[in-house]
C-alpha angles and dihedrals in degrees: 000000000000101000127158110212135154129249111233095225124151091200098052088044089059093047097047091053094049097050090042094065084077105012125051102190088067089101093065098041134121083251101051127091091254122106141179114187148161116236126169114250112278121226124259102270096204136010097247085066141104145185114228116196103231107238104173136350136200114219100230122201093250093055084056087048089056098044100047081048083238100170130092097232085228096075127115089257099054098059088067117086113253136180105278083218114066122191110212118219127062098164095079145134128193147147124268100240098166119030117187120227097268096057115122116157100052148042145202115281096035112130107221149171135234117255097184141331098271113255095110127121088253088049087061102047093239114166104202100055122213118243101272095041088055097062097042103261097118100164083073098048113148090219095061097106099038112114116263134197089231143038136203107246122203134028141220091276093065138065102256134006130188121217140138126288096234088079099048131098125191122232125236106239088233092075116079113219087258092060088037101061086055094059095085091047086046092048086046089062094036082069102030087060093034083060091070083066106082085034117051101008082241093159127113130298100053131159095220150050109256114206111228132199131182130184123213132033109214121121084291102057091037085063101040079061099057085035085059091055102048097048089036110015088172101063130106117239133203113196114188110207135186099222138025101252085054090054093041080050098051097047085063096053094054119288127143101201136003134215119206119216090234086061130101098253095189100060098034088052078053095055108041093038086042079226123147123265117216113184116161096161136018101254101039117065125172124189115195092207129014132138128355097215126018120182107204092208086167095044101188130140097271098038087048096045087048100051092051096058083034092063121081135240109301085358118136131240119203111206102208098137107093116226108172090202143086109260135204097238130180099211091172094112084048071062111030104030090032085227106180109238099201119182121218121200125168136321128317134174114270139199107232127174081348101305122121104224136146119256091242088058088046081052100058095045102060095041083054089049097045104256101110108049125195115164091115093038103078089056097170138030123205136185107234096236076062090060096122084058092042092054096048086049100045085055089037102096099154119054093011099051097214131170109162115008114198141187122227112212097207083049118118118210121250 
């Protein structure tokens, strides 16, 4: 088994941001957490296992979060024990090459996706489920930090990985791997906009036009937007982008407006919300009015603050966007204008045009029927032993262009 993973190790985190401050390469050192090794094929720990053959795998933000060490260890997160050995790649689809006994639901030979990383309640085989597992929601499962007698080994960026077949889906044959490691990103907006549901009522049929903005165009907020479109297909979005071609980009996958970092965001949410600026000194601006939704997709201390003060009054703000830091937040619209913050992780089940389905299945059928589109979104192809070159890419916006970034595992390296 070739896998790349992480070791979870205080002193080699300290030691990579230090020597980061002057030398980027520090994240791919000897001394850093990052690892790529060859290890031979472990057994299969339990018969309701199998071992998947890695074909292709998508590089996700929070993989880039992992690998530049980008989290305060004093975070929520943190206190809770962890693996001290992490394997990068989630985005992945492969082939089942080896199926225990117990396996019943799949064979040899199915091409399938990754649904978590194995520590649910489910993934145990625990028979009483927690809360969250129980209604489908299995990224929150309460039982995710116990101690196990197994873990999943591998990763996405890696040839093979074991784990077991509860969190596995198999793939219809009419999606090709470029459209399959999307399938977990697609199923991540599919939640993150369901969650306005219990919220807001913002389910069809509705009697209005709801104002959208979301904030970020990266492959999530690319697909929040077609996601948008496809659960409210009247309402008006906003989509604030860093560079021109996001926002061009934005635009064709259903946005109505767009918004460019550079700009002046106060005034333009005024304009297009119709909503009253207040701005009695330069660094602190107030709207009354603004936008009924915002998705924070970046989710950083500025985007966050912004799209508190950018809502408008009972509006609802979904967190989706992962910043491992304290921030400095102003939470008084939160207050004063009683805005909703909603945070979105992950993927659920979730009941649509009166069908109970997971958000990964929902996933798969509207990429199948056309509603979610995805032929600009996987923008470059490495080989894994490439991976220094991937990752620089893949956090390269500006001059590379790039949206998903993916490794091919029958690539060979330049």
């Amino acid at each position: 088994m070739k896998t790349m993973y992480l070791d979870v190790s205080v002193p080699r985190i300290i030691l990579t941001r230090a020597l980061a401050r002057f030398w980027r390469n520090a994240y791919f050192a000897r001394t850093s957490c990052l690892h790529l090794a060859q290890f031979p094929d472990p057994p299969l720990p339990a018969p309701a296992w199998v071992r998947v053959k890695n074909q292709m795998c998508g590089i996700c933000g929070s993989d880039l979060h992992q690998l530049l060490v980008d989290a305060d260890l004093d975070v929520a997160p943190v206190a809770l024990p962890s693996h001290r050995r992490i394997y990068l790649g989630h985005e992945m689809v492969g082939t089942i090459t080896e199926a225990g006994a117990d396996v019943k639901n799949f064979r040899v030979g199915d091409r399938v996706v990754r649904w978590g990383r194995g520590d649910d309640c489910l993934a145990r085989g625990l028979e009483n489920l927690c809360a969250a597992c129980a209604r489908g929601h299995r990224v929150l499962c309460e039982n995710a930090s116990d101690a196990r007698a197994h873990h999943p080994i591998g990763g996405g960026f890696g040839d093979s990985y074991i784990t077991p077949a509860s969190v596995l889906l198999r793939v219809p044959d009419a999606l090709r791997d470029e459209q399959a490691i999307l399938i977990e990103p697609a199923a991540v907006a599919i939640h993150a906009v369901s969650r306005l549901v219990n919220v807001t009522g913002f389910q069809k049929p509705v009697t209005f036009t709801k104002r959208v903005l979301v904030l970020g165009c990266g492959v999530i907020g690319f697909l929040v937007i077609q996601v948008l479109r496809a659960m409210q297909p009247d309402c008006e979005i906003t989509a604030l982008a860093e560079f021109e071609w996001q926002a061009e980009l934005a635009r064709e996958f259903g946005a109505t407006h767009t918004i460019l970092v550079r700009e002046n965001g106060y005034q333009r949410v005024a304009e297009l919300t119709d909503a009253k600026l207040y701005a009695p000194r330069a660094n602190n601006k107030m709207l009354l009015g603004g936008f009924d939704v915002t998705f924070d997709v970046v989710g950083n201390q500025s985007t966050l603050n912004n799209a508190l003060r950018w809502t408008r009054a009972n509006g609802t703000v979904v967190l989706v966007g992962v910043n491992l830091h304290r921030m400095k937040l102003d939470v008084t619209p939160v207050w004063y204008q009683e805005v909703n913050l909603v945070g979105a992780v992950g993927h659920d089940m979730i009941t649509w045009n009166d069908e109970n389905i997971s958000t990964f299945e929902l996933a798969m059928r509207w990429m199948l029927d056309g509603k979610i589109k995805t032929e600009k979104l996987v923008t470059h192809r490495f080989a894994l032993e490439e991976y220094r070159k991937a990752f620089q890419v893949a956090l390269d916006k500006r001059s590379a262009r790039s949206i998903k970034v993916a490794f091919e595992m029958d690539r060979r390296g330049n």
